[in-house]
Every structure is written in C-alpha cells, then in structure tokens.
N, C-alpha and C positions, 0 to 999 in steps of 0.2 A: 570368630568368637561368638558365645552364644548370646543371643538380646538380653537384658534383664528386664521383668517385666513385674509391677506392684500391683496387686488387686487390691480393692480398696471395698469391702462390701459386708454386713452385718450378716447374711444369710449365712452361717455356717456350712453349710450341705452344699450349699453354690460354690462356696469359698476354695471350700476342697475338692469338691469336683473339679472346677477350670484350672485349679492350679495342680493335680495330676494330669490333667489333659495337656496341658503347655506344657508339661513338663516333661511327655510322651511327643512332644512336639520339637522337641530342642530348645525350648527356654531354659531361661534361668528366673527363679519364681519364687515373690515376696507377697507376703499375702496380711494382711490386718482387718479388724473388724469393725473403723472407725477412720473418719474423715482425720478426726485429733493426731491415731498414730501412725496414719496416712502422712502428718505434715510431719511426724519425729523420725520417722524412716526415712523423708527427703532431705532431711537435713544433715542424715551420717551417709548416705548412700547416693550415687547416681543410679540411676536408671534408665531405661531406653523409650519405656511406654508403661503408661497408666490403663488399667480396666476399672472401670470408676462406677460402681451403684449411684442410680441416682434420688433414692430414697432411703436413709439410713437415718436411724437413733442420731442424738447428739445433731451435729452440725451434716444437713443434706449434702449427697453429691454435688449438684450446682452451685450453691453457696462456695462450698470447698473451693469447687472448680472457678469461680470467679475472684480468691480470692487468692490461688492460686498465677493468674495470670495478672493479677496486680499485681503483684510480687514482680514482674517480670518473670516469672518462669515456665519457659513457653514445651516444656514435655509432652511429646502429643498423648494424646486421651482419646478414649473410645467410653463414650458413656452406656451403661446398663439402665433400661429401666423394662416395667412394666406397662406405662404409660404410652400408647399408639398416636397415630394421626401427626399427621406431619407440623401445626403448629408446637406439639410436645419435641420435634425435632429441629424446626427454631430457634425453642428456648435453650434446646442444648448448645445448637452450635452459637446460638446468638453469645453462650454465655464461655463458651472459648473454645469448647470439643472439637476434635478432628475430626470424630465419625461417632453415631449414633447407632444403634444395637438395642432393638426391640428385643423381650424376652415372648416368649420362649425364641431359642437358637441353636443353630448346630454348633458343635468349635469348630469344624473345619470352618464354618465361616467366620467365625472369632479369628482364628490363627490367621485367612487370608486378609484380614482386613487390618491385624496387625502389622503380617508382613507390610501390607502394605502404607501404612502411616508412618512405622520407622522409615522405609523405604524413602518414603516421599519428604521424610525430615533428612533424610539424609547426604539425599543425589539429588540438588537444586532442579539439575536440568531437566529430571522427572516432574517436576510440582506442577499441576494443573495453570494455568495464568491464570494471576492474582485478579483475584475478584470472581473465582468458578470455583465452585465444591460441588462435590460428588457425595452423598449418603444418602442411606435408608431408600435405594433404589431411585433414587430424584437428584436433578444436577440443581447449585443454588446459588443463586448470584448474592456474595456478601459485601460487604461494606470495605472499602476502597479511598484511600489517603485519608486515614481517619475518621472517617464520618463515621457515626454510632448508631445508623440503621440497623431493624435484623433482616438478619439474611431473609429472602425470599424465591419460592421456588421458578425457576426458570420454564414458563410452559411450555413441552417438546411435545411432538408428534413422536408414536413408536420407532416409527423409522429414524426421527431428528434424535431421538435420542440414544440409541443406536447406534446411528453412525458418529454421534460424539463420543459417545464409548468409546469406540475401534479408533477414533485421531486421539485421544487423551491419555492409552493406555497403551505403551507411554506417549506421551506429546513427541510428535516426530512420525509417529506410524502415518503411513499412505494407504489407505482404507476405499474399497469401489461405492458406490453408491447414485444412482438416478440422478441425472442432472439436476429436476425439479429439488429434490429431496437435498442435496446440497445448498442449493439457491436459498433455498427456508431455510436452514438451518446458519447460513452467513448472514443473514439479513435480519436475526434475532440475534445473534451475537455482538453485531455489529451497532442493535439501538440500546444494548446495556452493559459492554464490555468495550475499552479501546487498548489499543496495540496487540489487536489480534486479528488476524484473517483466515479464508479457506481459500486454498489456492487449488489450483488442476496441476496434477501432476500428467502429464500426457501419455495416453496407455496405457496408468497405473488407476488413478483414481485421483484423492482429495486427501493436503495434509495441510494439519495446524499450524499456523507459523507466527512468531511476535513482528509485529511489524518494525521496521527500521527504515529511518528514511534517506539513512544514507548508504543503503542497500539494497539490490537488484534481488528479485526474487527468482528463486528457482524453478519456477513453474508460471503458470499462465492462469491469471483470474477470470474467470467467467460465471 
C-alpha cells in the first residue's frame, strides 16, 4: 500500500514541486500551506510521514512540531529549512524531528530518507538503539529515559563513522573494518550509550548487538 505523506510548507512552487515528485515516487500526497491546516488535515486523516517547513507565516514549523509531539503524536517528520550548521539541526531534532533536510536538496534524497523514517517507525527491529540518531550526515547521541537534554553530536573519525553506517543500516549487518578503527569506535559508544556493544564476528568482521545479560554472545569481543 502506498505511504501517505502531508507537506506542510507556504512556498507555493516548493509545494508543488515535491508533492509531483513523491508522487512520481509512489506516494500518496497531501499538501497545505500552514502549520494551522497542517493540524486540520491530522485531525480527519492519518498519515505515514510529515515534510515539515521550518519557517512559515502564522505558526513556524518547530513550534508546530513541538506542539505536535505534546499532543502525543509521535508521526515521523523530516523538517525543511534553509537554515545550515548543525546547531540549526539540534534545534530541529531537539524539538521532535526524525530527520533534518537542509534546502537546497535532491528528492531522491527526500524520498530515501522518507523511505526511510516510515521504515524505521515501522519495523522496531530496524530502529537505531535508543539514544543514537542519524541526520544531516552526523550520528547524534539524544536524550535517553527522559532527560530533556538536546541532542549532541557524537565525534566519529571518517572511518568511525563509516563503519557505524554499515552496522546500523540495518542494526544486525556484519560489516569488515581495522581492528584499531573498531576499537575506537566501541569505546565512544560505550562512554555515552549503554546496552550496546561491537562484537567480532570471526572471518566476517564486526556487528551491533544490544547487550543482554542473560545471553551468550554470538561472536567474540575484542
């Protein structure tokens, strides 16, 4: 069945554009030019996923977005702005966003990053461990049993970051990488994330795994 997905953005020209583009994509595509009938559409409709301006007339995207997840309602969101640098990409996700989308942008990368935030709302087993976000090309360690810190970016090495790509996508992949370059990358996970490890898969390489400790690992830590 096709996703349904609500743009939510004042650009007229944008508006139309992305919602023929998803819709050359296999969406199904709702589109408004206001946060207001942004919140009258959720109220007769479900939908799958938000595309959310984050500067518009009347009431801003963030606001929306924050007042949206008061509500409880947790639809994933991919926010739009114009606005760069990765504190502007804090505030988004500080303020509920799944993924953040600097303008200008391709749609295929719209569309992959849609796929994959339904994806990830969808098939638990996929979802990064809690307390790790991926966007705007940076992994980010967020706020974890409540705390109301914002999120901050995790500092990887190219290679560290890299090779958590290839374990997280999805979580379960066995991915090669330099002993050294695994080692760093378990030992930063390890002083801001718990119930996760990097294990040795033997003659394969290194995968993600939640730790359990009433459970034998299937590979070997080193």
């Amino acid at each position: 069945m096709n996703k349904t997905i609500l743009i939510i953005d004042d650009d007229d020209m944008l508006r139309k554009t992305l919602a023929r583009g998803l819709r050359d994509n296999a969406f199904n595509v709702l589109t408004v030019s206001s946060a207001e009938n942004g919140d009258e559409v959720l109220s007769r409709i479900k939908v799958d996923a938000i595309v959310l301006d984050r500067m518009m007339g009347g009431a801003d995207g963030l606001t929306f977005l924050k007042n949206l997840r008061g509500r409880g309602i947790n639809i994933p969101v991919i926010m739009l702005t114009a606005m760069t640098g990765a504190e502007n990409a804090i505030d988004g996700l500080a303020g509920g966003a799944n993924d953040y989308l600097a303008k200008p942008f391709q749609l295929r990368e719209l569309v992959l990053r849609l796929n994959n935030i339904i994806k990830n709302d969808t098939v638990p087993d996929e979802k990064l461990p809690n307390g790790l976000m991926f966007t705007d090309e940076e992994f980010f360690i967020t706020p974890q049993d409540g705390k109301t810190t914002p999120p901050r970016i995790l500092p990887l090495s190219g290679e560290e970051k890299k090779l958590l790509r290839q374990l997280t996508t999805p979580v379960g992949n066995i991915a090669p990488a330099a002993p050294m370059v695994a080692k760093r990358l378990r030992n930063k996970l390890n002083v801001v994330l718990s119930g996760i490890d990097i294990i040795t898969i033997r003659g394969r390489g290194y995968k993600l795994v939640h730790i359990r400790t009433d459970e034998n690992y299937d590979g070997e830590r080193k």
